[in-house]
Every structure is written in structure tokens, then in C-alpha cells.
The first five atom37 places (N, CA, C, CB, O) and aatype in JSON, in Angstrom:
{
  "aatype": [20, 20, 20, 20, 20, 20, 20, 20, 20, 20, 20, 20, 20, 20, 20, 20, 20, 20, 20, 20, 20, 20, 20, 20, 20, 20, 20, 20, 20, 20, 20, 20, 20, 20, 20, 20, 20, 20, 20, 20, 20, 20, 20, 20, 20, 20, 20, 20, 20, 20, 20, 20, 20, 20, 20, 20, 20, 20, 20, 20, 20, 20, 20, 20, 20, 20, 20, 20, 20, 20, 20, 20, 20, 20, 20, 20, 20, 20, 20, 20, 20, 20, 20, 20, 20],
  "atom_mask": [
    [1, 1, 1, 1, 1],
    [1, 1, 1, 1, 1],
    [1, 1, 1, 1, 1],
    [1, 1, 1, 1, 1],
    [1, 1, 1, 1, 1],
    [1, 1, 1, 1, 1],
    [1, 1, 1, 1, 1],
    [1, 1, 1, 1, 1],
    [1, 1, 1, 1, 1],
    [1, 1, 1, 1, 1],
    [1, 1, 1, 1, 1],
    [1, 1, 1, 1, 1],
    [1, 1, 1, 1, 1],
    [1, 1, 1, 1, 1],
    [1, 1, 1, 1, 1],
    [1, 1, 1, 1, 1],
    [1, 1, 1, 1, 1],
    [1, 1, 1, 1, 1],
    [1, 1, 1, 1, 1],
    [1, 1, 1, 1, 1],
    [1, 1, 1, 1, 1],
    [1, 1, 1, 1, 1],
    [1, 1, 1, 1, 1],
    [1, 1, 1, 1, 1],
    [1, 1, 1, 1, 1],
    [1, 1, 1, 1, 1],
    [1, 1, 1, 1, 1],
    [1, 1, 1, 1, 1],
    [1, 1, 1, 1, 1],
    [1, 1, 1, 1, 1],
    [1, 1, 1, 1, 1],
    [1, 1, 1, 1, 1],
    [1, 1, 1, 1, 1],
    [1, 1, 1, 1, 1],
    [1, 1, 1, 1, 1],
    [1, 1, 1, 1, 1],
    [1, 1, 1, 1, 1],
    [1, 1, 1, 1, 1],
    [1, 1, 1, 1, 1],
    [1, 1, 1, 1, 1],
    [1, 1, 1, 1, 1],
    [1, 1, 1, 1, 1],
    [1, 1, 1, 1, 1],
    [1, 1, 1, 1, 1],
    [1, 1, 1, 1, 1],
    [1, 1, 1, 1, 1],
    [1, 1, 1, 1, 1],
    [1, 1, 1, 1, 1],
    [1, 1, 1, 1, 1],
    [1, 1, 1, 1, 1],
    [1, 1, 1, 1, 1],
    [1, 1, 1, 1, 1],
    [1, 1, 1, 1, 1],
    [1, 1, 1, 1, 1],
    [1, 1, 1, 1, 1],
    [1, 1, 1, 1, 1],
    [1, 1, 1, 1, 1],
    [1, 1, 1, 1, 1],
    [1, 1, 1, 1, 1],
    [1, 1, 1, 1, 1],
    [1, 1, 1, 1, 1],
    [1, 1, 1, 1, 1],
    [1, 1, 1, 1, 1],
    [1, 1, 1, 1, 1],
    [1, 1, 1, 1, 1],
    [1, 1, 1, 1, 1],
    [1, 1, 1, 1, 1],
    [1, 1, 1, 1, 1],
    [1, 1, 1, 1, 1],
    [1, 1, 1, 1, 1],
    [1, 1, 1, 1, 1],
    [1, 1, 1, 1, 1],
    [1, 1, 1, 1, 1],
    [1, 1, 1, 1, 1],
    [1, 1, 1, 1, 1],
    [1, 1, 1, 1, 1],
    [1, 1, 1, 1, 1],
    [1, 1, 1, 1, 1],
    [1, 1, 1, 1, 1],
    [1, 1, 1, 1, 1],
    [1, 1, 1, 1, 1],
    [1, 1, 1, 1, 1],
    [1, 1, 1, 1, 1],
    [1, 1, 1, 1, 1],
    [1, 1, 1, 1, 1]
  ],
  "atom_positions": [
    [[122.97, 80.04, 108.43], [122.77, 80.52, 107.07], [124.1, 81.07, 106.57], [121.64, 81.61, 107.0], [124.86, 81.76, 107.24]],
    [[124.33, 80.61, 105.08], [125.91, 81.45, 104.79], [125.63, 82.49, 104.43], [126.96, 80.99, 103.73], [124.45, 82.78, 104.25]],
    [[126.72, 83.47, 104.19], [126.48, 84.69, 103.87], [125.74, 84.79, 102.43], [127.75, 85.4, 103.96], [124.93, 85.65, 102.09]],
    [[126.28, 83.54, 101.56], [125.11, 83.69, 100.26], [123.88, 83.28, 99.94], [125.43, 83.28, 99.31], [123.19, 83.52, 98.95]],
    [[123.66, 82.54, 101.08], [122.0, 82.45, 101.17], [121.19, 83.59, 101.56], [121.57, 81.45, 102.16], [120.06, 83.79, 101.11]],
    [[122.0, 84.62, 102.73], [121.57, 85.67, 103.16], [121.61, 86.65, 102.27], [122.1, 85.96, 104.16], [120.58, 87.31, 102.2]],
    [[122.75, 87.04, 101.35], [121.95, 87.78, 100.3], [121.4, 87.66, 99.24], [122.32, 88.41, 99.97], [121.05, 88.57, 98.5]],
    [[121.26, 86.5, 99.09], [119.83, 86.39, 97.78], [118.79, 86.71, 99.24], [119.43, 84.15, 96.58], [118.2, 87.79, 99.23]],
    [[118.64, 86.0, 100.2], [117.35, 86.45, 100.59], [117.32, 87.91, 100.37], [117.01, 86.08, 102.02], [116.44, 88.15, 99.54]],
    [[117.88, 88.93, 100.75], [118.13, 90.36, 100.92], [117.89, 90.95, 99.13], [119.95, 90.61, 101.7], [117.38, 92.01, 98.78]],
    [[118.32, 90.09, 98.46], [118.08, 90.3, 96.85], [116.89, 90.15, 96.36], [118.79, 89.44, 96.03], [116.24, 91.02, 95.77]],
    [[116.46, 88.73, 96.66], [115.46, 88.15, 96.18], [114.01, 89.03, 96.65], [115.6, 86.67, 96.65], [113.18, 89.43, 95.83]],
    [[113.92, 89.17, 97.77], [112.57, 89.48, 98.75], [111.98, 90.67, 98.08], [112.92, 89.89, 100.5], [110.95, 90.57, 97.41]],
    [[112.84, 92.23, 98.29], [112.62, 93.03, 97.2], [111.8, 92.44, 95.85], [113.93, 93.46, 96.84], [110.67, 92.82, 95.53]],
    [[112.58, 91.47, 95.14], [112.06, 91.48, 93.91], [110.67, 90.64, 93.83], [113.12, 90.96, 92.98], [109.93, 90.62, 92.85]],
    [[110.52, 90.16, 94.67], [108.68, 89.27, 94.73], [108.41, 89.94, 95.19], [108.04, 87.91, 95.38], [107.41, 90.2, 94.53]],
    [[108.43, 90.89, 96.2], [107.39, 92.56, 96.61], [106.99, 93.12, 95.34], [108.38, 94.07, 97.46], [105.82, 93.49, 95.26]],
    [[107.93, 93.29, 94.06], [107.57, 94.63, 93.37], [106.88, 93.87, 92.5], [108.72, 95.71, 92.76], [106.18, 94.32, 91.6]],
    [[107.13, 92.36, 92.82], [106.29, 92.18, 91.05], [104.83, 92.23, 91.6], [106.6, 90.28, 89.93], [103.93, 91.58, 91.08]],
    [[104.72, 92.73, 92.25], [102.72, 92.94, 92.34], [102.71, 93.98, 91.9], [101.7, 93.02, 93.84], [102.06, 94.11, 90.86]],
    [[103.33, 95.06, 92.39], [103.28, 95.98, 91.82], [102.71, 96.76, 90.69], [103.9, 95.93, 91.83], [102.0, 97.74, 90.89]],
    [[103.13, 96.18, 89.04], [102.51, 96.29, 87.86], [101.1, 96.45, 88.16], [102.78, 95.19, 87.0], [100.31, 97.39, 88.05]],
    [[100.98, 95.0, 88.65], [99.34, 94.85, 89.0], [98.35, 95.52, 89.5], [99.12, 94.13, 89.64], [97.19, 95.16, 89.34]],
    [[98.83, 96.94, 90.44], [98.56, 97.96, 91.5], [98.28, 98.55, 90.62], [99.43, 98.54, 92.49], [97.11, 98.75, 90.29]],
    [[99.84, 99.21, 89.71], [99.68, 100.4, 88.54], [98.56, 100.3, 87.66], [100.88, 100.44, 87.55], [97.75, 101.24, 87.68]],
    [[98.37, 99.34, 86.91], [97.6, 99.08, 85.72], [96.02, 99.0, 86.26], [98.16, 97.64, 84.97], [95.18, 99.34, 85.42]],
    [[95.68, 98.7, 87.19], [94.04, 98.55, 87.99], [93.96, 99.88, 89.0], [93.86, 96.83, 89.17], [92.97, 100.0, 89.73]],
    [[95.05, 100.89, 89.01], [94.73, 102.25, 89.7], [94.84, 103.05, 88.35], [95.88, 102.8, 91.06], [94.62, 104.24, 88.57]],
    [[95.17, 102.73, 86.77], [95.46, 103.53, 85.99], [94.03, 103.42, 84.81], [97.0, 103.21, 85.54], [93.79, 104.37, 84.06]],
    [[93.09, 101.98, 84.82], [92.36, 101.69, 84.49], [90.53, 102.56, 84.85], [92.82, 100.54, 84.78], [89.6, 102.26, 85.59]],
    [[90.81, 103.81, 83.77], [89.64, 104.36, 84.52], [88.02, 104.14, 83.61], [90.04, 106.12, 84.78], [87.18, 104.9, 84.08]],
    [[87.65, 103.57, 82.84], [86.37, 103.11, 82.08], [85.92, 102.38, 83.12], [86.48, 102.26, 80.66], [86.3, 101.55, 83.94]],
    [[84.7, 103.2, 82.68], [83.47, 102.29, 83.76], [83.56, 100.89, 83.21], [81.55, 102.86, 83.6], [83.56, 100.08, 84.14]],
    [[83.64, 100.27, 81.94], [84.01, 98.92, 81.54], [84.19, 98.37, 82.11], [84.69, 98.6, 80.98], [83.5, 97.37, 82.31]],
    [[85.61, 98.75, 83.01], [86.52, 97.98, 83.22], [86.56, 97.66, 84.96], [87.74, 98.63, 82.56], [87.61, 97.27, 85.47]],
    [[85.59, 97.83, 85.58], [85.58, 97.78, 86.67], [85.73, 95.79, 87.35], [84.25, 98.74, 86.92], [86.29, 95.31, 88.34]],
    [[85.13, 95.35, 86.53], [85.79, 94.0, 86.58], [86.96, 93.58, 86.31], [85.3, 93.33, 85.99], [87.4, 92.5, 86.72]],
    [[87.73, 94.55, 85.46], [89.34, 94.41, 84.82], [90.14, 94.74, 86.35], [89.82, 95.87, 83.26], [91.04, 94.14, 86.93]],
    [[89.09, 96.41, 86.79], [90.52, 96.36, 88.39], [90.01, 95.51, 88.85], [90.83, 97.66, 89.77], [90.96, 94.73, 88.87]],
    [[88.85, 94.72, 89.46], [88.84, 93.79, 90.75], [89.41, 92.9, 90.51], [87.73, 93.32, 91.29], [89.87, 92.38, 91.53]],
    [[89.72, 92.21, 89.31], [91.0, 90.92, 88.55], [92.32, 91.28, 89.39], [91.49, 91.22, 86.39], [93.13, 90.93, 90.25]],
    [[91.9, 92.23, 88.49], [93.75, 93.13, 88.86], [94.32, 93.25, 90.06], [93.89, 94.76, 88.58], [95.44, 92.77, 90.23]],
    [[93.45, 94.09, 91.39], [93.69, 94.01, 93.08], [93.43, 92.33, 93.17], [92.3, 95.15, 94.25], [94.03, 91.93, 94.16]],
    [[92.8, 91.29, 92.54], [92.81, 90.12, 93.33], [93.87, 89.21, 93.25], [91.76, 89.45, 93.09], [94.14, 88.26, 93.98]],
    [[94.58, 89.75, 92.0], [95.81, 89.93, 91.82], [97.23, 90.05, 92.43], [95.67, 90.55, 91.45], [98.07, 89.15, 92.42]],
    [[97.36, 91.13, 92.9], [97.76, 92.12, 93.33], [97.8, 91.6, 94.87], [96.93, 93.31, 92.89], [98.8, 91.27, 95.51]],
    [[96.55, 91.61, 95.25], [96.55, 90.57, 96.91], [96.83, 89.46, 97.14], [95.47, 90.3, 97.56], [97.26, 88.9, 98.15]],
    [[96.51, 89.04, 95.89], [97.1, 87.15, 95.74], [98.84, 86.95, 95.65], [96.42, 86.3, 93.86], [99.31, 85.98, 96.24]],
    [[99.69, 87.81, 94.96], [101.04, 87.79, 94.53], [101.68, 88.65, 95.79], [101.26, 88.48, 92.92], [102.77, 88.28, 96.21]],
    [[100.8, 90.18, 96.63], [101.79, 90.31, 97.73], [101.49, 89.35, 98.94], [101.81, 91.79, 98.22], [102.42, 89.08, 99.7]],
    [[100.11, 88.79, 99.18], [100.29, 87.88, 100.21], [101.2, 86.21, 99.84], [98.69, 87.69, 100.7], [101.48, 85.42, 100.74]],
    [[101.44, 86.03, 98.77], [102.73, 84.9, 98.53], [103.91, 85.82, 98.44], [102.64, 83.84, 96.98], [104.99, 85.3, 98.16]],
    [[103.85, 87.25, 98.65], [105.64, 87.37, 98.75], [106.1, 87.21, 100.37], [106.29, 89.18, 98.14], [107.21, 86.83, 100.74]],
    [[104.85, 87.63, 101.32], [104.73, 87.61, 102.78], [104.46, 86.03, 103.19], [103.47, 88.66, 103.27], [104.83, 85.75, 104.33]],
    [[104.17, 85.53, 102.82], [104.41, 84.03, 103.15], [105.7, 83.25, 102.79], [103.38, 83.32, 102.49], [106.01, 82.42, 103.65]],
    [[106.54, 83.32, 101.72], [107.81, 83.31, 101.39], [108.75, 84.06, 102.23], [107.9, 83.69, 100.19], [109.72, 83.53, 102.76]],
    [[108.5, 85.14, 102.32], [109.47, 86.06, 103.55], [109.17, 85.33, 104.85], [108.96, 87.93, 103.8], [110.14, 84.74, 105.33]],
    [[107.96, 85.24, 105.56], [107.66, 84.14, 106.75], [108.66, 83.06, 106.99], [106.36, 83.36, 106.47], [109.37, 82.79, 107.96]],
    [[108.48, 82.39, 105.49], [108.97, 80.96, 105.7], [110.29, 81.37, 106.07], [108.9, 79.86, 104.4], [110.84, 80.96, 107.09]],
    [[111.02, 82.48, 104.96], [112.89, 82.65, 105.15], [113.41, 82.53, 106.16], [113.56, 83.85, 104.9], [114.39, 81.87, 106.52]],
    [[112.31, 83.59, 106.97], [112.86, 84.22, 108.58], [112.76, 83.22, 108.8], [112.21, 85.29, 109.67], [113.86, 82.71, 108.59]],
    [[112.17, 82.58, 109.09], [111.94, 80.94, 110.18], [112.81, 79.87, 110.13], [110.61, 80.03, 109.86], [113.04, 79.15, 111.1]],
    [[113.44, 79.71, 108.74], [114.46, 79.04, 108.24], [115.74, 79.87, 108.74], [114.3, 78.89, 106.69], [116.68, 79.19, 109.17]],
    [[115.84, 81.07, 108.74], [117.04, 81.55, 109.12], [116.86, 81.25, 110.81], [117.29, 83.21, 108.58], [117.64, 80.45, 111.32]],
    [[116.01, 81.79, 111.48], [116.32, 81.85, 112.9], [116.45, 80.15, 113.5], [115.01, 82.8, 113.69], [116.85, 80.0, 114.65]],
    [[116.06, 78.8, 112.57], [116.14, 77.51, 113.48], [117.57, 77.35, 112.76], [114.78, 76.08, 113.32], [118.39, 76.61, 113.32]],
    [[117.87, 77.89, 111.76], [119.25, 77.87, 110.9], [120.64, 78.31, 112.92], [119.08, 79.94, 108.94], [121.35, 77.81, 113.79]],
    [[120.14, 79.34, 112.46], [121.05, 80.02, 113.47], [121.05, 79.6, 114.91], [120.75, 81.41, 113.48], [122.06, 79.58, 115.6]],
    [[119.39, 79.11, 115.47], [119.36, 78.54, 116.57], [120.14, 77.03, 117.08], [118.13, 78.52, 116.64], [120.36, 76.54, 118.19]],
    [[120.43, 76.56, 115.62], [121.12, 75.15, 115.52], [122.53, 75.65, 115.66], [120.85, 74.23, 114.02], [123.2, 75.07, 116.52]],
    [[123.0, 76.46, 115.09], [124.26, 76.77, 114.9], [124.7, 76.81, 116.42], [124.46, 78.09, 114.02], [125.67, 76.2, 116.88]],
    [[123.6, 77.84, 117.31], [123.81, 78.76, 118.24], [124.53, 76.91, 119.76], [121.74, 80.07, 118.56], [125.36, 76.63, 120.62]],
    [[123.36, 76.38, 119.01], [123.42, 74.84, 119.94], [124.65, 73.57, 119.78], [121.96, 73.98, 119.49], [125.04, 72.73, 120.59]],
    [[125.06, 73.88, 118.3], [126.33, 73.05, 117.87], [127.47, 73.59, 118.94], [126.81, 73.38, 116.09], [127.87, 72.9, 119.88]],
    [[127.95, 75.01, 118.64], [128.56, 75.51, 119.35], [128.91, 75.73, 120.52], [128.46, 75.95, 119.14], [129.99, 76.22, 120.84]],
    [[127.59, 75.22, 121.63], [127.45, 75.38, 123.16], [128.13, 74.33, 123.4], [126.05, 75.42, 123.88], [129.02, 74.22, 124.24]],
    [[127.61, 73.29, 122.44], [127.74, 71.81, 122.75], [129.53, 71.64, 122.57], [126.67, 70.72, 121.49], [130.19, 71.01, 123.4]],
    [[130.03, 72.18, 121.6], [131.25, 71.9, 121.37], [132.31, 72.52, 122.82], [131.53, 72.59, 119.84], [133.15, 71.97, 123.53]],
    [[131.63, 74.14, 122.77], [132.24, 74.47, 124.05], [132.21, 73.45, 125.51], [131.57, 75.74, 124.35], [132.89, 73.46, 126.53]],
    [[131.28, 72.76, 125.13], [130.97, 72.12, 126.67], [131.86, 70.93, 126.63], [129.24, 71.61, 127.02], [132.39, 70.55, 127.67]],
    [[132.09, 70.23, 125.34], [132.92, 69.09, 125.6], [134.09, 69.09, 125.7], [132.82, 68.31, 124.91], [134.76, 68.07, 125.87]],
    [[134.82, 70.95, 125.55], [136.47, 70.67, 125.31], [136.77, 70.47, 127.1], [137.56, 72.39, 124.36], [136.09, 70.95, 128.01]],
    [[137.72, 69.8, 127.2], [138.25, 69.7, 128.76], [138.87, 70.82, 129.2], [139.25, 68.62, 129.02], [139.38, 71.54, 128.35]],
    [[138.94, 71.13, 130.39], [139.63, 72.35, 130.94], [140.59, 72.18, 131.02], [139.39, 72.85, 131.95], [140.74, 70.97, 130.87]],
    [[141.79, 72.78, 131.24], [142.75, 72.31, 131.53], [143.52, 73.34, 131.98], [143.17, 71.6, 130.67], [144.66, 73.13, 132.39]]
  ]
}
């Protein structure tokens, strides 16, 4: 991974965490009995947008560590073919 893929991940991740967020505020700030179908929208919401920020973070890590595990294997390989001398 280059260093600028690594910090958008480090940028990016933060910012798909918080955008559920709103969604938290506004269905914990929602107090009419009305609206009790408005919060369960809202948390299904809310569970739907942070479990796709945790599946996106999943995928990163996984991409970074076969990223790095390749790297880790280019490198063995190169060490192994220089001749001694």
C-alpha cells in the first residue's frame, strides 16, 4: 500500500463512521409519541450505514495486509535470487 492510499484510508474511515451519526442524533432527539416509527427508521438507519462503514473498513484491512503480504514475498524472492558473492 503507498503511503497515499494509507492516508485516505486513515481520512476516509473516520468520515463513513460519523455519517451515521446524524442519524443517532435526530432518532435520540425525536421525543413525540408520533414519532416512534420516525426513530425505528432512523436506528435502522443508523445500523444499516454503521454496519457498511465496518464492512468497508473489513474489506481495507484485508486489502492492506495481502497488499503488504505480497510485498513482504516479492522481496524474499528478490533476496533469494541475488548471488553471494
Amino acid at each position: 500500500m503507498e503511503p497515499a492510499e494509507a492516508a485516505l484510508f486513515v481520512l476516509a474511515m473516520p468520515a463513513v463512521a460519523g455519517a451515521a451519526s446524524p442519524f443517532f442524533v435526530v432518532a435520540a432527539a425525536a421525543s413525540a409519541p408520533a414519532s416512534v416509527a420516525w426513530r425505528a427508521l432512523l436506528g435502522l438507519v443508523y445500523v444499516a450505514v454503521s454496519g457498511a462503514a465496518q464492512v468497508v473498513s473489513m474489506c481495507a484491512v484485508t486489502v492492506f495486509y495481502y497488499k503488504c503480504r505480497l510485498r513482504c514475498k516479492e522481496a524474499d524472492s528478490l533476496r533469494n535470487d541475488v548471488p553471494d558473492v
